[in-house]
FINURO-439263 format. One line per 2 residues: their letters; for each residue x, y, z of N, C-alpha, C. Coordinates in steps of 0.2 Angstrom, whole numbers. Atoms other than C-alpha are relative to their C-alpha. Last residue first. Example, Ala and Ser with C-alpha at 12.3 -4.5 7.8 and 13.67 -1.06 7.14 Angstrom:
% FINURO-439263
SA	-4,-6,-1,68,-5,36,-4,5,3; 4,-6,0,62,-22,39,4,6,0
//
This chain:
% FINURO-439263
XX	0,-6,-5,695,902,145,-1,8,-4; -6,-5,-4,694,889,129,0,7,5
XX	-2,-8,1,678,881,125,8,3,3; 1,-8,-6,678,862,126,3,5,0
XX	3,-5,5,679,849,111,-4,6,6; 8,-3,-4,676,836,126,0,5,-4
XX	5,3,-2,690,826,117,-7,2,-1; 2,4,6,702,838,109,-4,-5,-1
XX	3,-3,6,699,853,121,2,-3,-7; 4,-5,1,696,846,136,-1,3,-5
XX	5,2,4,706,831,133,-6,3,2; 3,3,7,721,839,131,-5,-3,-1
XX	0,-6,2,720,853,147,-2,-7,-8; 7,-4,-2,717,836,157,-3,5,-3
XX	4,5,2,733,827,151,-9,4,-1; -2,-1,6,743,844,156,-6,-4,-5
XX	3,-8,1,737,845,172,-2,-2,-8; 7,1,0,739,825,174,-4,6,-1
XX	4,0,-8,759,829,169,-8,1,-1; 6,-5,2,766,823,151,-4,0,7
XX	3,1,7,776,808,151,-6,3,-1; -3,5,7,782,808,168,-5,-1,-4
XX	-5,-7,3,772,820,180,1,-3,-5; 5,-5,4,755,809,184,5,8,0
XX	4,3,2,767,794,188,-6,5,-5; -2,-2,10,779,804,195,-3,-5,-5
XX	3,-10,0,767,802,213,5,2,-6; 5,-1,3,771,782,209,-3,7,-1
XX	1,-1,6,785,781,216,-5,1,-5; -4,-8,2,782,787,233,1,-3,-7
XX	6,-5,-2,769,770,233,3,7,-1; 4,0,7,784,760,225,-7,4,1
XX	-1,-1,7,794,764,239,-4,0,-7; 0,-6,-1,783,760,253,4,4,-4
XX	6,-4,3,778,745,244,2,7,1; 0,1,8,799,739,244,-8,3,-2
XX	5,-5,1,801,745,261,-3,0,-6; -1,-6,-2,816,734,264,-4,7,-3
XX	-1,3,5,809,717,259,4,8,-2; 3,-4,4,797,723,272,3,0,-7
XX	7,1,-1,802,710,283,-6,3,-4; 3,6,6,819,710,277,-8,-2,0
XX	-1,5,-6,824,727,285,-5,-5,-4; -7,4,0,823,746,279,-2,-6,5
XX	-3,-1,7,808,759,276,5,-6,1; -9,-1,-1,797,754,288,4,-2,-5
XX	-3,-8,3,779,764,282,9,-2,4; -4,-2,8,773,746,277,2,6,-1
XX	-4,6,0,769,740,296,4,0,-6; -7,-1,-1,758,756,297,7,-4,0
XX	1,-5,-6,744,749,287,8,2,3; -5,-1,-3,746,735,275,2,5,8
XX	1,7,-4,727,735,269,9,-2,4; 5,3,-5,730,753,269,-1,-5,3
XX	-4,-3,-6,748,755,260,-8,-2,5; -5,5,-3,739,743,247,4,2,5
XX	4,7,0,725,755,242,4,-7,5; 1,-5,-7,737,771,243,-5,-9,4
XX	-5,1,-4,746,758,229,-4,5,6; 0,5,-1,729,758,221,8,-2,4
XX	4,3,-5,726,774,222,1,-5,2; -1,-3,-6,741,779,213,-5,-1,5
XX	-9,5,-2,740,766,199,0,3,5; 1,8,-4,723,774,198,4,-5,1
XX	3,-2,-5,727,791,193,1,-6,5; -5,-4,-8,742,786,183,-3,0,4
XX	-4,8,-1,728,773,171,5,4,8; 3,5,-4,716,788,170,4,-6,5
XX	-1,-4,-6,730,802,165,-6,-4,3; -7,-2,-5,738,791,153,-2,3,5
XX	-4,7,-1,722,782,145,5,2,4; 4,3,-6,714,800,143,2,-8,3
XX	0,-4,-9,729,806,136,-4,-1,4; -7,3,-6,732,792,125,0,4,5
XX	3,5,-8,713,796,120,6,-2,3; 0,-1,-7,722,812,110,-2,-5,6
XX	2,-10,0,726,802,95,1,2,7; 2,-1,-8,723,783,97,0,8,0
XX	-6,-5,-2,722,778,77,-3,1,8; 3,-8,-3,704,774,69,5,2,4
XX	-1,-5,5,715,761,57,-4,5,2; 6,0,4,707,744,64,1,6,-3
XX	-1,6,4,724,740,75,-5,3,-7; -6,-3,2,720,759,83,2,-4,-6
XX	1,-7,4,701,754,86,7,1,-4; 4,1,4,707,737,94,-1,5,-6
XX	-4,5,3,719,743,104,-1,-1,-4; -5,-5,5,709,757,110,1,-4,-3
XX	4,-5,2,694,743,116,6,5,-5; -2,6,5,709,732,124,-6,5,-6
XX	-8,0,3,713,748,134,-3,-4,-6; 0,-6,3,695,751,139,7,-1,-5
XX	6,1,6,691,733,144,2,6,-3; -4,6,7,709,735,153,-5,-1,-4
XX	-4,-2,1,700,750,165,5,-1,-7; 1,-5,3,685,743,167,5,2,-4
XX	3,1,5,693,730,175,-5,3,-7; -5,2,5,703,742,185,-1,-5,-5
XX	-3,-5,6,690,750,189,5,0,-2; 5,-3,7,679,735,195,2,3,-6
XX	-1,5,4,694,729,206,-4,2,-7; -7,-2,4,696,747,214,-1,-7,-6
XX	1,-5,5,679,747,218,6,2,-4; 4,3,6,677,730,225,-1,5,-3
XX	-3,7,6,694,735,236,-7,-1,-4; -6,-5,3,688,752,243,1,-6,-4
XX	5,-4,7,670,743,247,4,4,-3; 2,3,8,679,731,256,-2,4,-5
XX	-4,5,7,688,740,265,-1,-3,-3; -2,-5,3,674,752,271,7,-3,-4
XX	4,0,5,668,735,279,1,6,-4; 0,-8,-1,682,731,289,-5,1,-5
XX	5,-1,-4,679,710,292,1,11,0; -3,-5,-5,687,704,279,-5,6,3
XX	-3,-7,6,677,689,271,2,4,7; 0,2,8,673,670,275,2,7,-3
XX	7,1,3,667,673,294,-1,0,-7; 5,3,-5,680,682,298,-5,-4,-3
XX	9,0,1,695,683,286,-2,-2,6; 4,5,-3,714,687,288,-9,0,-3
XX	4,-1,-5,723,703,285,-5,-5,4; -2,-4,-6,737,700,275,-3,2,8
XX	-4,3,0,730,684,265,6,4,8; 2,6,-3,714,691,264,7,-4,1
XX	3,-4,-7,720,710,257,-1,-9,5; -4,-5,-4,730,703,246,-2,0,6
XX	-6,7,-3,717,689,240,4,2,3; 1,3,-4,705,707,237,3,-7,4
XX	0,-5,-8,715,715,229,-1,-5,5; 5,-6,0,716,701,216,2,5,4
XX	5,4,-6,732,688,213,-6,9,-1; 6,4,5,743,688,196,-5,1,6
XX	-2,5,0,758,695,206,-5,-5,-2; 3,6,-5,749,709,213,3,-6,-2
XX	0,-1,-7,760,722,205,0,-4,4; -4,5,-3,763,715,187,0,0,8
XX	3,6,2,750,727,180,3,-4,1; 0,3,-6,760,743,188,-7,-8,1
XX	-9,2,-6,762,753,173,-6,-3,4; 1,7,0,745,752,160,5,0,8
XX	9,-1,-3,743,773,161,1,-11,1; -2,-2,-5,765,773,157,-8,-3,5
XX	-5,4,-6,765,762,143,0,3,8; 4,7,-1,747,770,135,5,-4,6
XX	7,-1,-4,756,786,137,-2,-5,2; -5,0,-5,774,780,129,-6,0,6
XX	-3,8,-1,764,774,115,2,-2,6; 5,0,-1,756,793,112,0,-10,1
XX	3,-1,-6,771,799,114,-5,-3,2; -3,5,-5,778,790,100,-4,3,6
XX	4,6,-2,766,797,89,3,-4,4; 6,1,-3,771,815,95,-7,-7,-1
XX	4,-2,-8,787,813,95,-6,-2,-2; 0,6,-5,788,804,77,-1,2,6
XX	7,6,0,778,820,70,2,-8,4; 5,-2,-4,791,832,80,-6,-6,-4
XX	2,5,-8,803,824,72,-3,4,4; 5,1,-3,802,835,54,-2,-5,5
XX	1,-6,-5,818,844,56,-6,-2,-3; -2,-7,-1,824,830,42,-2,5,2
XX	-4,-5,1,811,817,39,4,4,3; 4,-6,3,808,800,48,2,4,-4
XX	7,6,0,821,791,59,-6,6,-3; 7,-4,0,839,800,57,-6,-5,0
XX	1,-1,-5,854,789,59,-7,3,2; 1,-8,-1,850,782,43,0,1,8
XX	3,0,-6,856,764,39,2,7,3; 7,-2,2,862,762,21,-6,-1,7
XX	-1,-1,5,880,755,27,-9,0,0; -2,5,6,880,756,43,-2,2,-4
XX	-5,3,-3,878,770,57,2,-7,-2; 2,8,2,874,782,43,4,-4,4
XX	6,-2,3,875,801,48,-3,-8,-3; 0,-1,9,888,796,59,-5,1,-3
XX	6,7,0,885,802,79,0,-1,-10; 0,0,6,899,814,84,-6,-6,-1
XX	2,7,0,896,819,102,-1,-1,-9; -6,0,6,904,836,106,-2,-7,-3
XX	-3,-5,1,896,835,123,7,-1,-6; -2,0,8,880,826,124,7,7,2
XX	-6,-7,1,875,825,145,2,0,-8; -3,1,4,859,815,151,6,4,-4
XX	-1,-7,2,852,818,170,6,-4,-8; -6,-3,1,846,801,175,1,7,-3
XX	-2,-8,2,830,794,182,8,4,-1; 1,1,5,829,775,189,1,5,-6
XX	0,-5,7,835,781,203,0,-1,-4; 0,0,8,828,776,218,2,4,-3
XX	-7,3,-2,827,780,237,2,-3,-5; -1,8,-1,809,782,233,8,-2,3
XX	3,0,-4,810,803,235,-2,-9,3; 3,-2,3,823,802,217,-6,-3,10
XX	4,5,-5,838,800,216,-7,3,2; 4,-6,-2,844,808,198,-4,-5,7
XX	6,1,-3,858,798,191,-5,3,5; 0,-2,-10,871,807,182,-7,-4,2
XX	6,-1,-4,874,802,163,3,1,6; 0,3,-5,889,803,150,-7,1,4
XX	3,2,-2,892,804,131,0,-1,7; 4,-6,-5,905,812,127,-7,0,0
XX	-2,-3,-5,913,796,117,-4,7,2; 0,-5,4,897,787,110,5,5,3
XX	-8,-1,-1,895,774,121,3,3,-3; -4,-3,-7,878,779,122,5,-1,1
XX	-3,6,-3,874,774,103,3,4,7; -5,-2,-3,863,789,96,3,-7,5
XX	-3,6,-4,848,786,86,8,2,3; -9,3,3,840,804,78,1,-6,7
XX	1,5,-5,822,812,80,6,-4,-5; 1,6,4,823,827,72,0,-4,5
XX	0,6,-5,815,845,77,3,-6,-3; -8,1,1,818,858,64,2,1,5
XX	-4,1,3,800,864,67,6,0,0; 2,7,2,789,864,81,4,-3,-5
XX	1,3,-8,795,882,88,1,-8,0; 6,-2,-3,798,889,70,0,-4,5
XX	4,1,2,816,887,60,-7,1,6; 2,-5,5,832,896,62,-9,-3,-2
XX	2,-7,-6,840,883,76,-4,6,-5; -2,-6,4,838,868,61,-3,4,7
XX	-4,2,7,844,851,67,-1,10,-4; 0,-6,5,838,854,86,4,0,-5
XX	-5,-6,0,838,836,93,-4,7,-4; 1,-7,5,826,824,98,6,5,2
XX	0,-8,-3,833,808,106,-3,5,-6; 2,-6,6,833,790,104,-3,5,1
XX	5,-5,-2,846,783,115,-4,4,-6; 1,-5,3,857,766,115,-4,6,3
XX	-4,-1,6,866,755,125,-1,6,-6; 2,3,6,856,757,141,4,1,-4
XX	1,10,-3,859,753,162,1,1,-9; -6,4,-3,864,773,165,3,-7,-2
XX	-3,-1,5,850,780,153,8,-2,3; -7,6,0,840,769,166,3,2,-6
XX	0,7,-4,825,783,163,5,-8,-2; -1,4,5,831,800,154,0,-7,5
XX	5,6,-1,822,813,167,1,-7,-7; 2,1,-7,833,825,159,-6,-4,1
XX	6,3,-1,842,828,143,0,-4,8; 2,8,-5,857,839,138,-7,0,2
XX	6,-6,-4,865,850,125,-1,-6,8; -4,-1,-7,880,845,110,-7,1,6
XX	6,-1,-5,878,834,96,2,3,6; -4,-3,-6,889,835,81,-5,2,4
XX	6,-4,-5,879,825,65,8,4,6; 3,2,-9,891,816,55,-3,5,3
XX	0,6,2,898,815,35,-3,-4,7; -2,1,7,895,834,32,-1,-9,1
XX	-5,2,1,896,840,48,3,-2,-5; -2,3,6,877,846,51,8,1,-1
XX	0,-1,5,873,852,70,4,-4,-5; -4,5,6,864,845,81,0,3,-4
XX	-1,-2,6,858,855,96,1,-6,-3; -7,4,3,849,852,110,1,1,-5
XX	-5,0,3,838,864,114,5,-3,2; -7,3,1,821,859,116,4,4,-3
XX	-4,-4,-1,806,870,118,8,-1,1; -1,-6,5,794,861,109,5,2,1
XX	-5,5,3,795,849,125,2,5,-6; -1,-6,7,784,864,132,4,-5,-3
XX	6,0,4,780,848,146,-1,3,-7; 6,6,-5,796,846,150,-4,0,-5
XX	3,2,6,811,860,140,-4,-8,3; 3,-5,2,821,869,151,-6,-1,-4
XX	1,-3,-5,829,856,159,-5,7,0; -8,-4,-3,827,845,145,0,1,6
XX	2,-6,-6,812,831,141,11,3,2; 5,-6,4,816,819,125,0,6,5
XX	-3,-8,-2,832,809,127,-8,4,-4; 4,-6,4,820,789,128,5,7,0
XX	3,-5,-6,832,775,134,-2,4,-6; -1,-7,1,837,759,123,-4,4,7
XX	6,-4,-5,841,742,129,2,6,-3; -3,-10,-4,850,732,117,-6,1,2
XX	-9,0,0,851,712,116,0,7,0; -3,-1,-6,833,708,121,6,1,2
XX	-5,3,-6,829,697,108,3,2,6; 4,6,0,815,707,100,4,-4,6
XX	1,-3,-7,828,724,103,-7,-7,0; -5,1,-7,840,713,93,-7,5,4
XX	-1,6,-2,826,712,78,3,0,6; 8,0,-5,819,729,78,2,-8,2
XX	0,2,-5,836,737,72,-6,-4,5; -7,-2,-5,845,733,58,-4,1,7
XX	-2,7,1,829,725,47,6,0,8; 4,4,-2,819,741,53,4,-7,1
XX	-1,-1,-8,832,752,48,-4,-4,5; -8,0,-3,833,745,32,0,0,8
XX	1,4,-1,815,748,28,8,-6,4; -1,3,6,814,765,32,3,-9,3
XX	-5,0,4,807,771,49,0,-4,-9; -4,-5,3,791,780,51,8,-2,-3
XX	6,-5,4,778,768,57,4,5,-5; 5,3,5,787,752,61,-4,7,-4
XX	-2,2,7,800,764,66,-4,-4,-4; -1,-4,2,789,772,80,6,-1,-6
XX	6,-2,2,781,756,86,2,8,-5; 2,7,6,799,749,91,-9,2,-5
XX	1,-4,6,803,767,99,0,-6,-5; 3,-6,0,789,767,113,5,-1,-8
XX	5,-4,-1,785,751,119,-1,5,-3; 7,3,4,797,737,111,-5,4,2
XX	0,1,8,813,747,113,-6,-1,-5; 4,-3,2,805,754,129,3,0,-6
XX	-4,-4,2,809,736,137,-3,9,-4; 4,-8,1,800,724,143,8,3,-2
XX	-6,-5,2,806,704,140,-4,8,0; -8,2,-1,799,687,145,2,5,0
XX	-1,-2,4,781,693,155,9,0,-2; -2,-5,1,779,681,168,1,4,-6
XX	-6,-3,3,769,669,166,2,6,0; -3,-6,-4,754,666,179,7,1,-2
XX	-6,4,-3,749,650,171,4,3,3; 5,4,-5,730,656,165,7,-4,4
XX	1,-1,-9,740,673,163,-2,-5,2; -6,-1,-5,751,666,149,-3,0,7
XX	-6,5,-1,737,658,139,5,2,5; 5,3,-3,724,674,140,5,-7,3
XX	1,-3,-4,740,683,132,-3,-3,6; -5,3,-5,743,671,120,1,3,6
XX	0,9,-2,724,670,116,8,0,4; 4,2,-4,725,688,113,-3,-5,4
XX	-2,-3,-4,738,691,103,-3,-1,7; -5,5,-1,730,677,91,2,4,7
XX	6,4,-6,714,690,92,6,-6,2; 2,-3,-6,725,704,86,-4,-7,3
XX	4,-6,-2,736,693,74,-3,3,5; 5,2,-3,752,687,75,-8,4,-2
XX	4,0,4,766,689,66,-7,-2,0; 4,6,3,777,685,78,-5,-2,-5
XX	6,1,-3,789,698,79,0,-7,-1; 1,3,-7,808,697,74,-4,0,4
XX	-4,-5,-6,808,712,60,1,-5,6; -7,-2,2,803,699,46,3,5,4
XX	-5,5,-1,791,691,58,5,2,-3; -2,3,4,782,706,59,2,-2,1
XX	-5,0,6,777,712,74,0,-3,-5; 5,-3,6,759,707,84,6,4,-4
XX	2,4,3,770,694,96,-5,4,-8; 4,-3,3,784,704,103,-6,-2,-5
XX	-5,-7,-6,792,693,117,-4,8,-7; 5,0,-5,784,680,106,-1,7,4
XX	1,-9,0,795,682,90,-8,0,3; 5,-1,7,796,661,91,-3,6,-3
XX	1,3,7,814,663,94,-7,-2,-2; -5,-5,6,812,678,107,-2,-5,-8
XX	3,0,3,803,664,117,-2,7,-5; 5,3,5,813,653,119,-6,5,-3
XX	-2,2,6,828,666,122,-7,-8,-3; -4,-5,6,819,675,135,-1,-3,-7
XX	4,-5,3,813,661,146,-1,5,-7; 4,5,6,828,652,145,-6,3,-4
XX	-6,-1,7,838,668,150,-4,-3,-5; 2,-8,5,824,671,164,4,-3,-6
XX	9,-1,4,827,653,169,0,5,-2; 2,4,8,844,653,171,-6,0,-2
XX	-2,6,-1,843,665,185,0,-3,-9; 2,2,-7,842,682,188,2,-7,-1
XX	4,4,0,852,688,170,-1,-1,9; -2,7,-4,864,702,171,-5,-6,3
XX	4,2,-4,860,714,158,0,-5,3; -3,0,-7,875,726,152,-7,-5,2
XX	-6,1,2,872,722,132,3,-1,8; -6,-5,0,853,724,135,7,-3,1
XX	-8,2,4,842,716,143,2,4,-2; 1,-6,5,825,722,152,4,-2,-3
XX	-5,1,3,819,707,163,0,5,-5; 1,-2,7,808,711,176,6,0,-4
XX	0,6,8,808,700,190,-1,3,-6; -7,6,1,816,714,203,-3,-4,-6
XX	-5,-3,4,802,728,198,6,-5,0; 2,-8,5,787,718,202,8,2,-2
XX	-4,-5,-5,792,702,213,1,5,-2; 1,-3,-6,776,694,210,7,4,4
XX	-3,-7,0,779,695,192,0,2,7; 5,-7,2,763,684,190,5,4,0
XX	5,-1,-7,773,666,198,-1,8,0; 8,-2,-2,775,656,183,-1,2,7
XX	3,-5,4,792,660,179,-6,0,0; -2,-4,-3,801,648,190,-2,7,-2
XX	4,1,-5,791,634,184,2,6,3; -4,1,-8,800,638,167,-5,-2,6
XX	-4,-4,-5,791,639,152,1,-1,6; -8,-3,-1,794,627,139,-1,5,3
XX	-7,1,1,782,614,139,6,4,1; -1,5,-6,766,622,147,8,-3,0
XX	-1,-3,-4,768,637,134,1,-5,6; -3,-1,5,767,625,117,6,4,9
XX	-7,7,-1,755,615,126,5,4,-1; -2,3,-5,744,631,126,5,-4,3
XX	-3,-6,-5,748,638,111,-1,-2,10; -7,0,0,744,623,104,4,5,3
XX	0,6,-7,726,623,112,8,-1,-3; 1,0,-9,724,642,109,3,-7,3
XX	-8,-4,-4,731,641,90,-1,-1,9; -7,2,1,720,628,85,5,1,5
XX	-1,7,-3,704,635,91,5,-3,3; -2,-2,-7,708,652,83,-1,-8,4
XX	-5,-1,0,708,640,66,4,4,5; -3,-4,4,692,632,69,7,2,2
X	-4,-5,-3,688,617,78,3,5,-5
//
């Protein structure tokens, strides 16, 4: 037995004994069973907590981290086996967050080591939830066009301006934001990328409700917001160099992408299309009797498998130091596409019985919500125009008009 071997059959056992029974069932309640944490975060049951806390302490909850940050120190094929392991038991995933998607990958790469120590551990454990301040009102897709200010104080930054489309910046403790550090420099320059504590007096949010009947999306406000230039003792506010966060941006985007193009992998609750579809529908004669239904479901299933061979494929390459680059755009504007079919996909097999909004049967509209959700899908984190324009001319290396 070698030493992948090993890990698989102890990881095994390891996962049988302590995850809950109430956590092996795929996520089937999609957005309710997600456990985000944070300082406000009011557990479902004691299982989620258990959940969690075992498996934060073995630095599971982010397993390819350094251990000295509160990873697992895993490697990529270990990562792999734990993975393989969870889904043959239909575990839940213990903890998301966009600590660990978007700005846990963007200190590993650019903060100091300090900063690392201070913040990557609790967002492990699931004790802060941060929100992303990048998009204005003026300022989306041209993001470059940001103006937020931050100006120098001497002992403290002074932030004034506001961010939009800031997701659950109502539910999070902190926010990492681009600010304007130097108003006198170039389009792209004297950008920073700075951490900011949301309790932070004149800080406030608005929640933005949104065609689902949801608000995940807040309008975010800075008004006079002192933020210390060290919010401990040798821990930098700033991430990177001074007025140059535009390189964090754009490698955190490219993190935010992949999280966005993956979204809605908890959906079916570990089950296929097809078992949906047979469970709601019935079978004739051993399979569902619409035959354009099937041939929608064995094409979605395909290219969603497709889909995850592709990802694990990036993954790999990026681990191995050939980096993602522009392919988070083709990863972001494939993955959006086909989230969105794939809820049109489940309004079909569902049929009109899933356009009543309100009442327990529908668990009050909860797909027909998640289906309107989904159409910001290919806005959020760079729109599928946008996506399109990038890998035309740094993929396909195609002409300009």
């Amino acid at each position: 037995m070698n030493d992948l071997d090993t890990f698989r059959t102890e990881t095994r056992a390891w996962l049988e004994e302590n995850c809950p029974k109430e956590m092996r069932d795929g996520g089937a309640g999609g957005e309710d069973s997600i456990c985000w944490g944070g300082k406000n975060w009011k557990f479902q049951s004691e299982a989620q907590k258990i959940w969690l806390d075992r498996m934060a302490a073995k630095g599971w909850t982010v397993p390819a981290w350094p251990k000295e940050y509160g990873g697992g120190g895993l490697s990529k094929e270990e990562v792999k086996v734990l993975k393989a392991e969870m889904r043959k038991i239909k575990a839940r995933s213990p903890l998301e967050s966009f600590g660990i998607w978007m700005l846990g990958p963007a200190l590993l790469k650019y903060g100091t080591h300090e900063q690392k120590l201070h913040f990557l551990p609790p967002i492990t454990r699931g004790e802060i939830r941060w929100c992303q301040g990048y998009s204005e009102p003026n300022a989306g897709s041209d993001l470059a066009s940001l103006q937020c200010k931050c100006e120098d104080k001497g002992d403290h930054w002074l932030v004034n301006g506001q961010k939009i489309w800031t997701s659950y910046a109502d539910q999070s403790d902190w926010i990492f934001a681009l600010v304007r550090t130097d108003p006198t420099a170039t389009k792209h320059n004297g950008i920073s990328f700075i951490l900011i504590d949301m309790n932070a007096e004149g800080v406030s949010t608005k929640p933005i409700k949104l065609i689902s009947g949801k608000s995940p999306f807040c309008e975010t406000f800075f008004d006079d917001v002192v933020v210390p230039k060290e919010h401990a003792d040798g821990i930098n506010a700033v991430v990177g160099e001074l007025n140059r966060g535009w390189d964090v941006a754009k490698y955190l985007l490219t993190h935010e992408r992949e999280m966005i193009s993956a979204g809605g992998g908890g959906l079916l609750g570990g089950r296929g299309m097809g078992e949906v579809a047979a469970q709601e529908l019935g079978l004739e004669n051993g399979k569902l009797s619409d035959a354009l239904l099937r041939a929608k479901i064995a094409q979605a299933e395909i290219d969603g498998w497709a889909f995850l061979l592709t990802l694990e494929r990036m993954k790999d390459e990026a681990k191995a130091g050939q980096g993602v680059g522009a392919n988070s755009s083709m990863l972001k504007y494939y993955g959006t596409e086909f989230n969105k079919r794939r809820y049109e996909l489940l309004m079909d097999i569902g049929g009109s019985d899933e356009l009543e909004w309100d009442g327990e049967r529908t668990k009050d509209g909860k797909l027909a919500r998640g289906w309107l959700r989904t159409k910001a899908n290919s806005i959020e984190g760079g729109t599928s125009e946008v996506q399109l324009n990038i890998i035309a001319k740094r993929i396909l290396e195609l002409p300009g008009a």
